[in-house]
N, C-alpha and C positions, 0 to 999 in steps of 0.2 A: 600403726594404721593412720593414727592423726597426721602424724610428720608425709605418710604416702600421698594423704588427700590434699595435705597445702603446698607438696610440691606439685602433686597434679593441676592445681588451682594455678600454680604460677605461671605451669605450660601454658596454659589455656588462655590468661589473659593477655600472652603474648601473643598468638593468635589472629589474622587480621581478618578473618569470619566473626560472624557475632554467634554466640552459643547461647542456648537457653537448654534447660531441663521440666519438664512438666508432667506432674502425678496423672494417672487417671483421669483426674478432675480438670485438671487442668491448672491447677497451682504451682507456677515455677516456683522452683527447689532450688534453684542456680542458674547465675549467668555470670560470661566471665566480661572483663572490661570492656570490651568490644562491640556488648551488646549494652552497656551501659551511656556509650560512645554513641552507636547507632539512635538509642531512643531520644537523647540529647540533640541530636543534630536534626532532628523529627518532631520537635515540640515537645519532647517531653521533661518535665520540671528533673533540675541537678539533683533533686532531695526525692527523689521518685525510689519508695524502697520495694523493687521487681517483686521482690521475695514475699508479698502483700498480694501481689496482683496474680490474677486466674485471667490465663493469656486466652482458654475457648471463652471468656466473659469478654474480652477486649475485641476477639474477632466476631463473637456475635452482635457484638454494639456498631461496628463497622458494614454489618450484613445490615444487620437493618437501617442503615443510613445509607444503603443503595451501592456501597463498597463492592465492587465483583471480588476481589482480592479477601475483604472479611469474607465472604461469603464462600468460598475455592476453598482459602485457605483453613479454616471451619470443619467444612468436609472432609477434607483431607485429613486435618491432622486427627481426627475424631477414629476415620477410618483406620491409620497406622495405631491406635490407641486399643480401639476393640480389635484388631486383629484379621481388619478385610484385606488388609492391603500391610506389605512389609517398607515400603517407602511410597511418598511423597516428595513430586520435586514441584516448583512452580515457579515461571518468571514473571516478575513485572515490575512496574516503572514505579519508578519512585523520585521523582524529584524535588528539589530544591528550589529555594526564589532564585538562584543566582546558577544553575547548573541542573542538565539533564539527567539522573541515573537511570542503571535498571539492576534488580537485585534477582538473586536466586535462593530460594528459601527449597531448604531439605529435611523433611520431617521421618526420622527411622525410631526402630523402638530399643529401648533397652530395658534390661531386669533390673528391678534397684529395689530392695526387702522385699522379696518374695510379689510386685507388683509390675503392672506393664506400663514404663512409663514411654518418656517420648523425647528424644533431642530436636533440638529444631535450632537448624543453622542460617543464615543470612549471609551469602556471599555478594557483595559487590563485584555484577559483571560488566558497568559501564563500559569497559574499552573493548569487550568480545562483541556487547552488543552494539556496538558502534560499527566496530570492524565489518562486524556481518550484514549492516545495511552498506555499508560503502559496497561494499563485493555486490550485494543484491542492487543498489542501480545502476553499477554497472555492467550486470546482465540484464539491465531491463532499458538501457540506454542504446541507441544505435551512434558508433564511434563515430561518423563523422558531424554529424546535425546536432548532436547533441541534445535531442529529443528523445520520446521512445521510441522502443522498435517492434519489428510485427510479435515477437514472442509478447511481451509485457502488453501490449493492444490488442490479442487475442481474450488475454485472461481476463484483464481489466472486462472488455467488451460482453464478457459472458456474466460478469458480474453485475454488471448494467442491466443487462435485457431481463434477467432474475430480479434485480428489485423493480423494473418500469412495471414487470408483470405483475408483479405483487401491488401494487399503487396505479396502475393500470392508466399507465401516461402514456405517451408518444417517445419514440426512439428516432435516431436520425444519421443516418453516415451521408458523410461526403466525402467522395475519391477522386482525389484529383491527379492530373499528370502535368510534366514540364511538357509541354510542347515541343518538338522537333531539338530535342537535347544532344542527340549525338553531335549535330551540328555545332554547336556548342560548343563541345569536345574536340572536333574537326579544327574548327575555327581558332580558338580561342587556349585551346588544351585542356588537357583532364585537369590539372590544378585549379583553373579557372571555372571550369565545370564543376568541382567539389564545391567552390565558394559560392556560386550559385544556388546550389543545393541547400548550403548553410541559410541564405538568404530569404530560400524560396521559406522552410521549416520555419524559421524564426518570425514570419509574417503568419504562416498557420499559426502557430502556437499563441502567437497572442490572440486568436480567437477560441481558443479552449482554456477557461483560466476559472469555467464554476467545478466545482466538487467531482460531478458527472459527467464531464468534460474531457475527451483526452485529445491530441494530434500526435501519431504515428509516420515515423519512414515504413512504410508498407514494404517497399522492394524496390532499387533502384531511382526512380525518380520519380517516383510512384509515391505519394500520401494519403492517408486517411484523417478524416475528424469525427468523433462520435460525439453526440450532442444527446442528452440524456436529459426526457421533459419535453425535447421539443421538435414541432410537428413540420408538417415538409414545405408550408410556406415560411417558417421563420429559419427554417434550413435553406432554404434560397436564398433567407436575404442575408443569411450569413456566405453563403458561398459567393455573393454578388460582391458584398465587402472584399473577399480572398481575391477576385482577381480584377477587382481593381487596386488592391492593396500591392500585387504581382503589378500592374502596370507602372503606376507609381515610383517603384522599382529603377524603372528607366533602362533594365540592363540590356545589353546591348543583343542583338541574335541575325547579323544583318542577311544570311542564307536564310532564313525561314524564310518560305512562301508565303506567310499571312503576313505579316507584319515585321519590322527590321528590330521588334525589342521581343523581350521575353514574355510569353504567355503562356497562359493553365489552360485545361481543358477539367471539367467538373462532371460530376455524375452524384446526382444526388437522389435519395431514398429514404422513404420511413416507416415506420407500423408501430401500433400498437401488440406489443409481444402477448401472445397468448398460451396459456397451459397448453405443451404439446408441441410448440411451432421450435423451429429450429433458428437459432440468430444467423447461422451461416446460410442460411436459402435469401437472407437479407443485403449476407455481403455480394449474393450471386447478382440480387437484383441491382446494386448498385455498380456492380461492374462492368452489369450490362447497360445500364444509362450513360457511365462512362465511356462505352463505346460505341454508343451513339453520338455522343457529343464528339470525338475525333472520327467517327465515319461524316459526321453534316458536315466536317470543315474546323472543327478546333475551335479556340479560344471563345467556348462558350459552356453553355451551362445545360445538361438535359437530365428530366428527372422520367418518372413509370408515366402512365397516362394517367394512372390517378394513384392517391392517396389507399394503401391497402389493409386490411389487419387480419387476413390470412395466407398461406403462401403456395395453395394448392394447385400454381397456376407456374410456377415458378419452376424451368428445368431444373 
């Protein structure tokens, strides 16, 4: 049985998961190298004897110093212990001064002398979890502009109007269009049309750059800005900025009827979101000011007739 347990021992510290074992109480019994590896590279002193320490004592000290992870992970492994639950899994970050991680901790139960204890594994998943945000923005990126796109400025946008309501601020889109684009296309060709595109985006986007902030390709040549906090006169004078920052531009559109260079056309809108109200009756109103701004003649700016914070009015 001896010789059983120190080959087993051997397996295990070859292992590139970090293992731990933990009584009832929560007294690790065993960890193999991996987990001695793991605490080392974590601050924890080389002469740290595990086999001392009561790991639910380590996570509850962590819970009360505001840890969400002591605190989960606590729960969790308490719950595989007594018998609510047959596993626990949990991810999260774990970084270094010099390097990003994210680890996955698995807490399952085993029988050890007639007791219920608890294994608890720690895998390093940094490069899955890396993988899976590279994939995730680029379903939330639109391929040519290199911004977002309407999926990802949907959600985002729903998460906005949900905390302005809660904190009970001001919300604010701006939709703006290229002006007479096909021509553009006509003119000049799709290529040079695409690069326009890029141009037009890249001059929004540097007006969305607070937390609350986003600029979206809406659809075709079509963009959005949501502004979160703020209210519909300092949404003008952001929008005022956007097309003069488009003029600036200089680019050329010498078929357009208004003017021989490129111009936007804006539609801007705001409210205070209210328990009940719908954020999409918001994008209806600004798409209706946006077309008003190209029925008056384009390369200008039109908002509602005033400022609203209900939408009972709104087709």
């Amino acid at each position: 049985m001896e010789r059983s347990e120190t080959f087993l021992s051997l397996v295990l510290d070859e292992l590139a998961v970090s293992v731990a074992v933990v009584s009832p109480l929560g007294d690790i019994l065993y960890v193999n190298r991996s987990w001695v590896e793991f605490g080392r590279c974590n601050g924890e002193p080389e002469t740290t004897d595990w086999l001392e320490v009561n790991y639910l004592t380590v996570c509850k000290a962590s819970a009360t110093a505001g840890d969400q992870f002591g605190m989960d992970a606590l729960k969790g492994i308490q719950s595989v212990i007594e018998g609510g639950s047959e596993q626990f899994s949990y991810e999260y970050p774990c970084h270094s001064p010099d390097q990003q991680r994210w680890f996955l901790m698995l807490a399952t139960p085993i029988e050890y002398r007639g007791q219920r204890c608890c294994v608890i594994v720690h895998q390093n998943i940094t490069e899955r979890h890396l993988a899976e945000e590279r994939v995730l923005q680029l379903s939330c990126t639109d391929g040519l502009t290199k911004i977002s796109n309407r999926r990802y400025f949907e959600e985002f946008f729903q998460t906005e109007w949900k905390r302005c309501m809660r904190l009970g601020t001001p919300i604010s889109l701006i939709l703006f269009d290229v002006d007479h684009f096909k021509l553009i296309n006509d003119q000049y060709g799709h290529p040079e049309g695409d690069n326009v595109l890029r141009q037009v985006a890249r001059c929004a986007d540097r007006l969305a750059r607070r937390p609350g902030d986003i600029c979206a390709r809406y659809g075709g040549e079509e963009f959005v800005v949501a502004l979160s906090g703020v209210g519909l006169d300092a949404a003008r004078a952001v929008s005022r900025q956007l097309l003069q920052s488009i003029e600036e531009l200089g680019i050329p559109n010498v078929r357009s009827p208004i003017t021989p260079s490129l111009t936007i056309s804006c539609g801007v809108a705001s409210a205070f979101p209210e328990r009940g109200s719908s954020p999409e009756k918001l994008i209806k109103l600004v798409d209706k000011a946006l077309y008003s701004a190209k029925k008056n003649g384009r390369n200008q700016i039109c908002t509602p007739a005033s400022l609203i914070s209900t939408f009972d009015d709104v087709i």
